[in-house]
TIVO-2410 file (N, C-alpha, C; in nm, 3 decimals):
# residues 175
REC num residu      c1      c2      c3 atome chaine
REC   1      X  -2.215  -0.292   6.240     N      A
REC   1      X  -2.236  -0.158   6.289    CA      A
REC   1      X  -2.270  -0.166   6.436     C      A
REC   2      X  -2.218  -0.077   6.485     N      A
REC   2      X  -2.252  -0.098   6.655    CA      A
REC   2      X  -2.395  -0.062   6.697     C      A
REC   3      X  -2.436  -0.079   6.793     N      A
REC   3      X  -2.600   0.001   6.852    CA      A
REC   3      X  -2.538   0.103   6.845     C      A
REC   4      X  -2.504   0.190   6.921     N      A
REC   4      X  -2.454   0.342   6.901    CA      A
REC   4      X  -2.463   0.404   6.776     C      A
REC   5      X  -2.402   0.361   6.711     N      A
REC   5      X  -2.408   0.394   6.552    CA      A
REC   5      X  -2.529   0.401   6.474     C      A
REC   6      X  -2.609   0.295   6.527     N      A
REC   6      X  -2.772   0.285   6.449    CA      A
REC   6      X  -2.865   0.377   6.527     C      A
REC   7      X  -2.818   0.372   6.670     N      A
REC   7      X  -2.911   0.547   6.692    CA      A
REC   7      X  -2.852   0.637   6.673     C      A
REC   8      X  -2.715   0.706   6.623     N      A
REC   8      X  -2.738   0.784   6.562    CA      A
REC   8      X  -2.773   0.823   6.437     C      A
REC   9      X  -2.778   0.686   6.382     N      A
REC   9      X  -2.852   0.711   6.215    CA      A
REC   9      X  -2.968   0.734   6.256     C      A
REC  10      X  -3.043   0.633   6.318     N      A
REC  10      X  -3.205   0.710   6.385    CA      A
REC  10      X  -3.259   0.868   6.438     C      A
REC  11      X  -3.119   0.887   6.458     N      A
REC  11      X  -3.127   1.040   6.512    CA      A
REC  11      X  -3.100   1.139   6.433     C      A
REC  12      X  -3.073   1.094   6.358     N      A
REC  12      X  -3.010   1.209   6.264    CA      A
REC  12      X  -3.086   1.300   6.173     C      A
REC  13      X  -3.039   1.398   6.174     N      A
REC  13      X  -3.183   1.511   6.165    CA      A
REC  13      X  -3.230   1.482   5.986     C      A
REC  14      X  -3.334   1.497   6.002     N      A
REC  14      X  -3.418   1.497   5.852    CA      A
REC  14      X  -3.335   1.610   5.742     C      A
REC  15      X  -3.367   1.586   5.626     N      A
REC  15      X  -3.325   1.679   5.545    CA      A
REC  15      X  -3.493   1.733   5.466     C      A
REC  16      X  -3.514   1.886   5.498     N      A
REC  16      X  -3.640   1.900   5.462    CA      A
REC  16      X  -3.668   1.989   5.334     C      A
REC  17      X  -3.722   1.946   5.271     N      A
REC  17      X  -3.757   2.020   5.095    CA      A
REC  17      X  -3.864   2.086   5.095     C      A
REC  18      X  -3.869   2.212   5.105     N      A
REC  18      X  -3.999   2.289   5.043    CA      A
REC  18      X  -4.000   2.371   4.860     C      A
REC  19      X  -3.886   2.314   4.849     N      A
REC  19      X  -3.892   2.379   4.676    CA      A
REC  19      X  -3.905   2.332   4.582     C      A
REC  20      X  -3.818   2.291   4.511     N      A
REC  20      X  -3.784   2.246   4.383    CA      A
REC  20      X  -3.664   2.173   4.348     C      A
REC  21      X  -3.607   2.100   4.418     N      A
REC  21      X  -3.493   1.984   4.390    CA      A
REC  21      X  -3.493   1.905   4.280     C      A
REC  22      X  -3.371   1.852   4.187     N      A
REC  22      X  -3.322   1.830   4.079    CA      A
REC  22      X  -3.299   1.626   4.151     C      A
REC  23      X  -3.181   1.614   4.256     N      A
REC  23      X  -3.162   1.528   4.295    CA      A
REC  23      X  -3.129   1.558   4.475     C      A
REC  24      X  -3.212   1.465   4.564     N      A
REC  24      X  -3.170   1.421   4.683    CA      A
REC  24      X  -3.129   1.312   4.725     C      A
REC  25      X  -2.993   1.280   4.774     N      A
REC  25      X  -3.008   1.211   4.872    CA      A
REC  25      X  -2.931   1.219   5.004     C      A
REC  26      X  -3.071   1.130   5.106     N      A
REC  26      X  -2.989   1.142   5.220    CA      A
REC  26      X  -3.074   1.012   5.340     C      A
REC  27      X  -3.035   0.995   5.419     N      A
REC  27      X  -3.104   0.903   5.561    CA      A
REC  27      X  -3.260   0.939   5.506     C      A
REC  28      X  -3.279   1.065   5.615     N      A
REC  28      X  -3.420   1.119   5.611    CA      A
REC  28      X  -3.439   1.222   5.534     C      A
REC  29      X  -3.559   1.195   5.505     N      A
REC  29      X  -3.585   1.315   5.415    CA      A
REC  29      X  -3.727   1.331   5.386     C      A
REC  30      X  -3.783   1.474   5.464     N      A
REC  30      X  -3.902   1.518   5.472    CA      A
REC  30      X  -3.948   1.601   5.342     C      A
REC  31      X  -4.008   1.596   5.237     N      A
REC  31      X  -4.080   1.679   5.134    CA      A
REC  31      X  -4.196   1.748   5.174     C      A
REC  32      X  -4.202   1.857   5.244     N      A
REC  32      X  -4.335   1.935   5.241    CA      A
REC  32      X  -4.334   2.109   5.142     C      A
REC  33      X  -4.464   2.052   5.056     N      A
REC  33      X  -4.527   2.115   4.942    CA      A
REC  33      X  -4.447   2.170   4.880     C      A
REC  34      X  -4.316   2.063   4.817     N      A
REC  34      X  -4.240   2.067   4.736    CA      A
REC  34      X  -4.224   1.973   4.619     C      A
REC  35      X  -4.121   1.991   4.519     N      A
REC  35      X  -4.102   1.897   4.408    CA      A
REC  35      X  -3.961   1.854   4.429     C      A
REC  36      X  -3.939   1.708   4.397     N      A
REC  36      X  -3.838   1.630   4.364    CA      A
REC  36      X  -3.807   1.559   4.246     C      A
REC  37      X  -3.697   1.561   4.185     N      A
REC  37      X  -3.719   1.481   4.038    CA      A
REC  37      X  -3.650   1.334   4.085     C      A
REC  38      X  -3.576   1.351   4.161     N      A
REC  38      X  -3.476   1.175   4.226    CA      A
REC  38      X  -3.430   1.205   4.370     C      A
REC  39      X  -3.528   1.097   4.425     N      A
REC  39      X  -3.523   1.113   4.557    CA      A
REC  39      X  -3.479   0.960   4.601     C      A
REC  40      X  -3.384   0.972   4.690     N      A
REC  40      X  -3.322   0.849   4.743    CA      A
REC  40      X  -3.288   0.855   4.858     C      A
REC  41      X  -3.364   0.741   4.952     N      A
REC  41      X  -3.335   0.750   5.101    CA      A
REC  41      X  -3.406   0.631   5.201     C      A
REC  42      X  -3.295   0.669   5.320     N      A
REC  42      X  -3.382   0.550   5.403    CA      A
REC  42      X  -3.506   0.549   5.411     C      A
REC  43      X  -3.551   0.686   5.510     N      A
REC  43      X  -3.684   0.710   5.535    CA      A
REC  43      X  -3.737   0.845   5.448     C      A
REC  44      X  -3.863   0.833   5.389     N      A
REC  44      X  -3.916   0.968   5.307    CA      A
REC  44      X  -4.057   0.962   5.355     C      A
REC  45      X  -4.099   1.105   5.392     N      A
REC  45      X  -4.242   1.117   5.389    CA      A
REC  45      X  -4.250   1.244   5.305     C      A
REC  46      X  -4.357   1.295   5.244     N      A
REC  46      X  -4.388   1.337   5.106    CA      A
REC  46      X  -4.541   1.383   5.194     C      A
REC  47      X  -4.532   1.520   5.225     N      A
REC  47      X  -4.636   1.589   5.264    CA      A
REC  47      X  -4.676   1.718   5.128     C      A
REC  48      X  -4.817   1.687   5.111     N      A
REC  48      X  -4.837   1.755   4.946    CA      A
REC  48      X  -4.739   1.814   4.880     C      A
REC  49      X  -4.632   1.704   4.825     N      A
REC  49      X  -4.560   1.755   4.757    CA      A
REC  49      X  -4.597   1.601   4.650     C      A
REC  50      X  -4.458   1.694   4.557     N      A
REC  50      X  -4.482   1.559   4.432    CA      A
REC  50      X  -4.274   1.469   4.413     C      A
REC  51      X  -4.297   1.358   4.372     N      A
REC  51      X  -4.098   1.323   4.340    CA      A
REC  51      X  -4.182   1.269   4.243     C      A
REC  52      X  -4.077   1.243   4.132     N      A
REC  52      X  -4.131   1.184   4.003    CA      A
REC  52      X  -4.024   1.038   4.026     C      A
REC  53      X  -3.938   0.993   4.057     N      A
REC  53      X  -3.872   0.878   4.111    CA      A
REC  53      X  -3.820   0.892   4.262     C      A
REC  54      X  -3.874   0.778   4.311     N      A
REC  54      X  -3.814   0.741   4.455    CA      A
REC  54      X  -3.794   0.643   4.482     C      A
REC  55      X  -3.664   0.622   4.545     N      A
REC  55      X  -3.584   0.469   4.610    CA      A
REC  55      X  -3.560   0.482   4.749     C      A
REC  56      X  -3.625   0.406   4.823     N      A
REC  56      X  -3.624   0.408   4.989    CA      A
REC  56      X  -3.668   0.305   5.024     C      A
REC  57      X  -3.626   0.285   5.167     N      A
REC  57      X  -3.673   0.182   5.233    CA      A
REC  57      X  -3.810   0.205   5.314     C      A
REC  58      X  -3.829   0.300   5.372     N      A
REC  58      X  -3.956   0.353   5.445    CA      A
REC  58      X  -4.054   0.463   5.347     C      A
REC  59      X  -4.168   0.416   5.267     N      A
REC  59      X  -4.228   0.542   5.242    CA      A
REC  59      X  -4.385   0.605   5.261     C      A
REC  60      X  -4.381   0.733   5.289     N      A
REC  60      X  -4.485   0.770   5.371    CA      A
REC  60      X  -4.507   0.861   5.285     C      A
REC  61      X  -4.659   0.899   5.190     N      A
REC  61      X  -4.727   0.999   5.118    CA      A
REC  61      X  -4.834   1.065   5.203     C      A
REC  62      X  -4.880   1.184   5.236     N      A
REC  62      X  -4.999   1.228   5.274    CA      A
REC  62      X  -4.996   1.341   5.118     C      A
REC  63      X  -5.143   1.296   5.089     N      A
REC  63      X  -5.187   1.412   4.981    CA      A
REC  63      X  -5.070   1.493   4.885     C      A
REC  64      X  -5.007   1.357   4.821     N      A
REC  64      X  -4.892   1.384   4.755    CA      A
REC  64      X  -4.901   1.279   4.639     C      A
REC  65      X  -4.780   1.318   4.511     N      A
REC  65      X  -4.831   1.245   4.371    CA      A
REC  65      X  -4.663   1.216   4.364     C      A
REC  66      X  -4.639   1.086   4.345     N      A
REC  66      X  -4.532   1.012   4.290    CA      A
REC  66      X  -4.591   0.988   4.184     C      A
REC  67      X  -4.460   0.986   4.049     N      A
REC  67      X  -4.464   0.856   3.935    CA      A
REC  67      X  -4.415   0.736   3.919     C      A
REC  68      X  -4.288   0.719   3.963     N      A
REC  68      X  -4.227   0.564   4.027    CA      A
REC  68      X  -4.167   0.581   4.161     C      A
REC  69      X  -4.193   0.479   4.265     N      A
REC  69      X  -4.163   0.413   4.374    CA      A
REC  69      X  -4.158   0.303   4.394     C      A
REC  70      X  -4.014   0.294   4.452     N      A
REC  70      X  -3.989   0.176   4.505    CA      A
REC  70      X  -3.891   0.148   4.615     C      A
REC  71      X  -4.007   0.092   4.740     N      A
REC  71      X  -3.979   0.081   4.871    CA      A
REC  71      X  -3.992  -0.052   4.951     C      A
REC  72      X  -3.910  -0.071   5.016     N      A
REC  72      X  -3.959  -0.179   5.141    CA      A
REC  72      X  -4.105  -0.160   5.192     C      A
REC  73      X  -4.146  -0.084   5.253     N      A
REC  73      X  -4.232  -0.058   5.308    CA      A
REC  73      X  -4.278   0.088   5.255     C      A
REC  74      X  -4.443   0.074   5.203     N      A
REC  74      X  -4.507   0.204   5.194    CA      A
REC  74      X  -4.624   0.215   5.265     C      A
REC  75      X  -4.665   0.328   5.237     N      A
REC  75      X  -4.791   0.424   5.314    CA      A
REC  75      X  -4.818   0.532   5.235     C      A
REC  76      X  -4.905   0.527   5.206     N      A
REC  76      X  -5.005   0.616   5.100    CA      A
REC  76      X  -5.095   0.645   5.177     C      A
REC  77      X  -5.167   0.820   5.193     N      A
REC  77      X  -5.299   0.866   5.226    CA      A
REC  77      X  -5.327   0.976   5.170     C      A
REC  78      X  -5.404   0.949   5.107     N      A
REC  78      X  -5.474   1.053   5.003    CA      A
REC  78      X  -5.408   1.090   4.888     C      A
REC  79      X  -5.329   0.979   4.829     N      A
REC  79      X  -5.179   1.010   4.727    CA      A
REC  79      X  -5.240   0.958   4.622     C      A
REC  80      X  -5.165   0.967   4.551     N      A
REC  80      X  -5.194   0.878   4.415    CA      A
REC  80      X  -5.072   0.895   4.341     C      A
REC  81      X  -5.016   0.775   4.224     N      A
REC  81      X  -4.886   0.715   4.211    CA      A
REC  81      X  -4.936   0.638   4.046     C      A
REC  82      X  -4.786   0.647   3.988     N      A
REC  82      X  -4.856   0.579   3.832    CA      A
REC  82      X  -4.761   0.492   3.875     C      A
REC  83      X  -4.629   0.378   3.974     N      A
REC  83      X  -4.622   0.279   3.954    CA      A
REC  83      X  -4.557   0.256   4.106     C      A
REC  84      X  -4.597   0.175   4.192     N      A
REC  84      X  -4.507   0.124   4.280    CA      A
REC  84      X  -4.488   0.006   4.332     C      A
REC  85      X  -4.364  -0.041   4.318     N      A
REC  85      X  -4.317  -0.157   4.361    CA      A
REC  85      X  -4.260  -0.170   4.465     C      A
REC  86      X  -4.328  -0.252   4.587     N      A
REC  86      X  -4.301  -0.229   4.699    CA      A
REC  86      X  -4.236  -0.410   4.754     C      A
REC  87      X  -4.163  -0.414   4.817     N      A
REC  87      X  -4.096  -0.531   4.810    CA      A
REC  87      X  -4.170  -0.599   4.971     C      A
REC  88      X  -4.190  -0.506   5.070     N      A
REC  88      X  -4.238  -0.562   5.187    CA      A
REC  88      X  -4.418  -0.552   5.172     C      A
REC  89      X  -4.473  -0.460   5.253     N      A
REC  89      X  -4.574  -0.427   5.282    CA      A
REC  89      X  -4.639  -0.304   5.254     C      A
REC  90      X  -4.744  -0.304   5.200     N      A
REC  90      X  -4.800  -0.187   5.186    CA      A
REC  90      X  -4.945  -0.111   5.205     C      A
REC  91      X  -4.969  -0.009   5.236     N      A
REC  91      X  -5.099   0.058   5.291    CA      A
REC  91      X  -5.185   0.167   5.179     C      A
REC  92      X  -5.249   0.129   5.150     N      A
REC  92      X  -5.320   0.242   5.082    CA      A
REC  92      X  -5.490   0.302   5.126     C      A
REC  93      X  -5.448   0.437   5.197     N      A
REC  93      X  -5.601   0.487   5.248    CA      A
REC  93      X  -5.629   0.571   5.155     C      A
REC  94      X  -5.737   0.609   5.117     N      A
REC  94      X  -5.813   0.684   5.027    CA      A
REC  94      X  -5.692   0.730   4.865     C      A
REC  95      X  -5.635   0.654   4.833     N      A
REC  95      X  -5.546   0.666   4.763    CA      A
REC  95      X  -5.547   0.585   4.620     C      A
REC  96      X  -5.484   0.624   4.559     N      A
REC  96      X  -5.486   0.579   4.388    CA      A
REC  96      X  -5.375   0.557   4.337     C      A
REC  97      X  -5.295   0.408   4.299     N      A
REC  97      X  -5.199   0.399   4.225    CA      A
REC  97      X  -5.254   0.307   4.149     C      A
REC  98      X  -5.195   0.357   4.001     N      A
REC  98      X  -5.192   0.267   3.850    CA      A
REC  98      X  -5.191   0.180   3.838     C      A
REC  99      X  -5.035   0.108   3.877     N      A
REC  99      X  -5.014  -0.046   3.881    CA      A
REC  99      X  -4.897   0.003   4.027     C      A
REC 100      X  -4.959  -0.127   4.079     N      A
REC 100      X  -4.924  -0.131   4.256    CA      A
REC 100      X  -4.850  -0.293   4.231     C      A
REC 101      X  -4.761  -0.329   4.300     N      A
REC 101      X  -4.658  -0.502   4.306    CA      A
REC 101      X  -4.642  -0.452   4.449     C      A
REC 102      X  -4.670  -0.567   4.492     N      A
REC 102      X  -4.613  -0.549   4.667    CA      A
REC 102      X  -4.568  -0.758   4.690     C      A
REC 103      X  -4.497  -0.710   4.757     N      A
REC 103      X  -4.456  -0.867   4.761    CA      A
REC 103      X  -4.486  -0.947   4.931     C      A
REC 104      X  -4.554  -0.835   4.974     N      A
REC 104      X  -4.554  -0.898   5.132    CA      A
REC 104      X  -4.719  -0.860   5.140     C      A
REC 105      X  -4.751  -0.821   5.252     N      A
REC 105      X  -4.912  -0.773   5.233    CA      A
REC 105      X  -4.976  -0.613   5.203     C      A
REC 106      X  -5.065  -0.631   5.161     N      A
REC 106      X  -5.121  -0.526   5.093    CA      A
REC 106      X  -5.240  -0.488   5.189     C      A
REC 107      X  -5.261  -0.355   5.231     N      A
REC 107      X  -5.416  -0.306   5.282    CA      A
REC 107      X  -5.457  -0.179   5.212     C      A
REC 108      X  -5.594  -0.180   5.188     N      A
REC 108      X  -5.656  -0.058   5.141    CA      A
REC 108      X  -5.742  -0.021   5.138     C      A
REC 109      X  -5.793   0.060   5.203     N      A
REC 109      X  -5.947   0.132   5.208    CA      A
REC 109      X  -5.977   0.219   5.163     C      A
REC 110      X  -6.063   0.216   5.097     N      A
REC 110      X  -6.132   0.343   5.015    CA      A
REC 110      X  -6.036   0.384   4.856     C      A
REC 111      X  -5.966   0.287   4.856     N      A
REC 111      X  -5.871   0.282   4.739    CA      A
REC 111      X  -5.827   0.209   4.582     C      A
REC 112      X  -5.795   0.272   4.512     N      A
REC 112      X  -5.802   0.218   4.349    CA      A
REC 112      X  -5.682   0.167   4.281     C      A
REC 113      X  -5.725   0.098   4.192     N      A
REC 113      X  -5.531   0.098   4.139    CA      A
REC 113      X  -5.596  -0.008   4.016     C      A
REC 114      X  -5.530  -0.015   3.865     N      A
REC 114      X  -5.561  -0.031   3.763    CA      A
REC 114      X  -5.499  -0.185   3.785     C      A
REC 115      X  -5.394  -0.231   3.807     N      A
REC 115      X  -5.333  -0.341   3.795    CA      A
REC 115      X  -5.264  -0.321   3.921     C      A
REC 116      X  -5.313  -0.425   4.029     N      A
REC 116      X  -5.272  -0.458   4.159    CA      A
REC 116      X  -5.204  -0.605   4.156     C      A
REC 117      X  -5.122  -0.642   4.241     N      A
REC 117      X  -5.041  -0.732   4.248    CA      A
REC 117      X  -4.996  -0.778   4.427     C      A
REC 118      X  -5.020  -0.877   4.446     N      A
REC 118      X  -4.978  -0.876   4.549    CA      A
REC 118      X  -5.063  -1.077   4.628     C      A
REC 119      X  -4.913  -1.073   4.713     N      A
REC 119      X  -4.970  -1.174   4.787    CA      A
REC 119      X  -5.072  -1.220   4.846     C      A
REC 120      X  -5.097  -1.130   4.995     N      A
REC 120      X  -5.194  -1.090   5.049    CA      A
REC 120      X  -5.223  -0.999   5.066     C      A
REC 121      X  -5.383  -0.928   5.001     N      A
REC 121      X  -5.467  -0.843   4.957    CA      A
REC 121      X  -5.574  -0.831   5.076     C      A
REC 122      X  -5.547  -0.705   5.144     N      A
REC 122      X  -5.697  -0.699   5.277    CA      A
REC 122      X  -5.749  -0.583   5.264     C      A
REC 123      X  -5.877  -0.544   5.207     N      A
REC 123      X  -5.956  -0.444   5.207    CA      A
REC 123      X  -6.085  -0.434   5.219     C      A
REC 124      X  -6.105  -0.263   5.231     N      A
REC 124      X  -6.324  -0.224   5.194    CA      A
REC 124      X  -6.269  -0.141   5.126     C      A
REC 125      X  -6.331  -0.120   4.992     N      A
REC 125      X  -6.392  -0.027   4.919    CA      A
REC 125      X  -6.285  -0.019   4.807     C      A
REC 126      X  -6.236  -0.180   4.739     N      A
REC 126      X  -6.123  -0.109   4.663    CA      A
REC 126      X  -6.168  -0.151   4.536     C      A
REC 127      X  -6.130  -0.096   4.431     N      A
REC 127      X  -6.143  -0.051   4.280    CA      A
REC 127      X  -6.021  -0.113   4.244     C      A
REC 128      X  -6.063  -0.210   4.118     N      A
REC 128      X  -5.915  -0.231   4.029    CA      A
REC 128      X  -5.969  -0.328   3.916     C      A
REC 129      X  -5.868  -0.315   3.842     N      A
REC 129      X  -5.942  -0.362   3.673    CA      A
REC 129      X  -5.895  -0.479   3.644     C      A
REC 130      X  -5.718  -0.482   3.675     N      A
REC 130      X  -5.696  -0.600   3.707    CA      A
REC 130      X  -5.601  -0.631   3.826     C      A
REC 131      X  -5.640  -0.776   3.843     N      A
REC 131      X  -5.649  -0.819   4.017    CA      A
REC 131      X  -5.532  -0.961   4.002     C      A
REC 132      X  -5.414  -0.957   4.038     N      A
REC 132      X  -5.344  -1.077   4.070    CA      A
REC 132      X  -5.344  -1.088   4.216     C      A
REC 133      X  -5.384  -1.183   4.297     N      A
REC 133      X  -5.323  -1.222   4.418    CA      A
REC 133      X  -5.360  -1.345   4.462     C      A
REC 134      X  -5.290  -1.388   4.563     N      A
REC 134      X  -5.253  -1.519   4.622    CA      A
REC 134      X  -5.403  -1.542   4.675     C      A
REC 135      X  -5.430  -1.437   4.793     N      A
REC 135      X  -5.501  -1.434   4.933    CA      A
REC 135      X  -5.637  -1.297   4.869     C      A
REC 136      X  -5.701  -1.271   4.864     N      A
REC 136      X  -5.787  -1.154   4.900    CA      A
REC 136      X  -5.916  -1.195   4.967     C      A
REC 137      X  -5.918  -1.041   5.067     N      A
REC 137      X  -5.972  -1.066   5.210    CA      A
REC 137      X  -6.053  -0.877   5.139     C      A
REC 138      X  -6.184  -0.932   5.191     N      A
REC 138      X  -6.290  -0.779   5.176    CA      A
REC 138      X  -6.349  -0.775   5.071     C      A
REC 139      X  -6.359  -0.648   5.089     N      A
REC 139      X  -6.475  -0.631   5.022    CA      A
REC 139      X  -6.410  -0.526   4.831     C      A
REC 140      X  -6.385  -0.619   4.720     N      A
REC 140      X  -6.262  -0.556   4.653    CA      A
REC 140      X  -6.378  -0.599   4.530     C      A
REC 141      X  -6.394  -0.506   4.421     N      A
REC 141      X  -6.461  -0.460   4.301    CA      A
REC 141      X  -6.316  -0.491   4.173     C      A
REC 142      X  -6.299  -0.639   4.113     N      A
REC 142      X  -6.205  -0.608   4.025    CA      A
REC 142      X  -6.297  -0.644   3.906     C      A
REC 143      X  -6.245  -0.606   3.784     N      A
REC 143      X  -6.319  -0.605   3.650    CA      A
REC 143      X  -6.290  -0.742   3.593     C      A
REC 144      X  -6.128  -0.786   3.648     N      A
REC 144      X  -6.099  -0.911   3.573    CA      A
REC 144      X  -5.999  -0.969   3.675     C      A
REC 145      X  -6.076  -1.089   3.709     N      A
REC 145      X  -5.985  -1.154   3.848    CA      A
REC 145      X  -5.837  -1.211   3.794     C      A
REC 146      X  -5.749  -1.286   3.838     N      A
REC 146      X  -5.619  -1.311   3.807    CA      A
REC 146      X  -5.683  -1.449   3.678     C      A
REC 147      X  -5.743  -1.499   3.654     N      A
REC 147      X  -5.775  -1.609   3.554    CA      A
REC 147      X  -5.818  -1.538   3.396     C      A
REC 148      X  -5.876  -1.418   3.429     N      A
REC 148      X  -5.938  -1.339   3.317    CA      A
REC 148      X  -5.829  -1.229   3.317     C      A
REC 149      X  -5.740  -1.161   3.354     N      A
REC 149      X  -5.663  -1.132   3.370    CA      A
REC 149      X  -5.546  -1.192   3.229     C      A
REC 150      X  -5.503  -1.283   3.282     N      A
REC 150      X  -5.415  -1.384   3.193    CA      A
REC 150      X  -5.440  -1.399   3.062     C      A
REC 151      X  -5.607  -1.417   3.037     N      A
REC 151      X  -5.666  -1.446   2.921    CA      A
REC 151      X  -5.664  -1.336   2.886     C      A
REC 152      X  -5.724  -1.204   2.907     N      A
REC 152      X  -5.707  -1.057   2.874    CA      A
REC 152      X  -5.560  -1.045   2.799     C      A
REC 153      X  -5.483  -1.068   2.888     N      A
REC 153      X  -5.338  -1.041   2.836    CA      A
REC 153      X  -5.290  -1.158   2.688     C      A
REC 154      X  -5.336  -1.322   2.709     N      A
REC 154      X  -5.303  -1.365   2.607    CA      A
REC 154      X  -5.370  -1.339   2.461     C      A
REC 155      X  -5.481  -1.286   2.503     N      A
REC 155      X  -5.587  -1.225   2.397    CA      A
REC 155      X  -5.553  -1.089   2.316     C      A
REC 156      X  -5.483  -1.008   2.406     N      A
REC 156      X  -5.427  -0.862   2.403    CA      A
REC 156      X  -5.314  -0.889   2.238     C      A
REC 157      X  -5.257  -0.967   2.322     N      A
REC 157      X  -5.088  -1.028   2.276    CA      A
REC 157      X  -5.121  -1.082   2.135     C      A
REC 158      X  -5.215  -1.135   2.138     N      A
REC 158      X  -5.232  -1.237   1.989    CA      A
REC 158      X  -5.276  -1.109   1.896     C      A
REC 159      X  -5.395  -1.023   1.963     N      A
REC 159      X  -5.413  -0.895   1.859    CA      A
REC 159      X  -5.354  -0.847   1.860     C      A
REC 160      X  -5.252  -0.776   1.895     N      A
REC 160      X  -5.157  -0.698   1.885    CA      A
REC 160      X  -5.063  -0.758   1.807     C      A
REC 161      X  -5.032  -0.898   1.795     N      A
REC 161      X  -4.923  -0.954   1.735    CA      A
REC 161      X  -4.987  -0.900   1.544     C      A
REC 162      X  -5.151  -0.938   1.534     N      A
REC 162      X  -5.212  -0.999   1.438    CA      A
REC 162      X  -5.153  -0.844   1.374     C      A
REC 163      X  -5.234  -0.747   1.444     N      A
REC 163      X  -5.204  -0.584   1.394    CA      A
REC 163      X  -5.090  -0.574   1.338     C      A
REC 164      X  -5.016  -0.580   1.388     N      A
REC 164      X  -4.853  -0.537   1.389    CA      A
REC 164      X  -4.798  -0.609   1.242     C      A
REC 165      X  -4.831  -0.742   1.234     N      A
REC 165      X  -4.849  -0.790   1.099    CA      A
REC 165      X  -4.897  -0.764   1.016     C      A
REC 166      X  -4.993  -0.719   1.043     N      A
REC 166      X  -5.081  -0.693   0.874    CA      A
REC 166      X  -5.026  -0.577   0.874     C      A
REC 167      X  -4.979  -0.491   0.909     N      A
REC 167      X  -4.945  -0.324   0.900    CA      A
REC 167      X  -4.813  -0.336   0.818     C      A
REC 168      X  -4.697  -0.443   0.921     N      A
REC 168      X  -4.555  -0.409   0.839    CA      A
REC 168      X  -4.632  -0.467   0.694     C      A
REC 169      X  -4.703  -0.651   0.615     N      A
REC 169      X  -4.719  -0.622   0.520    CA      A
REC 169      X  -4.789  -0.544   0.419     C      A
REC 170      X  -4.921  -0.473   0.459     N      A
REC 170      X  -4.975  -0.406   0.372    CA      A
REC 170      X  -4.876  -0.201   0.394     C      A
REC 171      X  -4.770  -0.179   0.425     N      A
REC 171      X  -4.666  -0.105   0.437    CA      A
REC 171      X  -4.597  -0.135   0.334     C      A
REC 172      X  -4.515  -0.278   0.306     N      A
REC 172      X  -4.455  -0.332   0.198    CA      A
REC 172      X  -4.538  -0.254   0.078     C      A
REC 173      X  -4.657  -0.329   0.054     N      A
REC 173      X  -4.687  -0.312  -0.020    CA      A
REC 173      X  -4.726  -0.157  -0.122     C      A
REC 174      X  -4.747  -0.075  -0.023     N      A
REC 174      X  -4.720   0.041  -0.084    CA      A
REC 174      X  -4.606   0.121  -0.142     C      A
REC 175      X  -4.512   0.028  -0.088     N      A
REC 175      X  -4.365   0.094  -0.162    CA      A
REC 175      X  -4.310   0.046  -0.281     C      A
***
């Protein structure tokens, strides 16, 4: 692609949502205090609005609620999200996602997330239940570090296996 060509993709005017969209896509694309059900794009920022799936390379939330994302690069402030998988880097200020995967580095202040994932982890004030990472840097409150974590899960797995057994046979047996 030539330089010419990549500023005018840079230039190219936003596509902006204030309603109720089914499916978008486009380059840019601004959401303010609107809904999206499939949003797909280079760059998205999400001003109090909500998308219930998003695929982009750049993403930017202020005081807005995703259910899945997945971006190169995110930015969360004041959002909250039930899953995002972010392949580069990611930011979370005063913000709340479920289960967070980031594969490059992670920052967050003042922020929560149930099952975090990530290489390198740099924060104050973050909340999470369970904690995988390489690196963590700050000041971070997890319930079960990546070792208890594992055991949680192989522990989970064995009861759940045990349940699931005794149910299909004492099921048999009533028929």
């Amino acid at each position: 692609m030539a330089e010419n060509d990549a500023q005018e993709l840079r230039e190219s005017p936003a596509i902006e949502i204030q309603g109720v969209e089914k499916r978008v896509i486009g380059d840019r694309v601004v959401v303010k205090q609107g809904a999206v059900q499939s949003l797909e794009a280079n760059e998205v920022l999400i001003r109090q609005g909500g998308v219930v799936f998003s695929k982009t390379s750049t993403l930017s939330t202020q005081n807005s609620n995703i259910v899945f994302s997945q971006a190169q690069q995110a930015n969360f402030s004041s959002s909250a999200s039930h899953l995002a998988i972010v392949n580069g880097n990611a930011s979370l200020d005063q913000s709340g996602v479920k289960v967070l995967v980031v594969n490059g580095n992670t920052t967050l202040d003042q922020s929560g997330s149930v099952i975090l994932a990530g290489k390198e982890i740099h924060g104050e004030n973050i909340n999470t239940v369970f904690l995988f990472g390489q690196h963590v840097h700050g000041n971070v409150h997890s319930t079960f570090g990546t070792r208890e974590s594992v055991l949680f899960g192989i522990v989970a797995g064995v009861v759940g296996g045990i349940v699931f057994s005794l149910s299909k046979i004492l099921l048999k047996r009533k028929r």
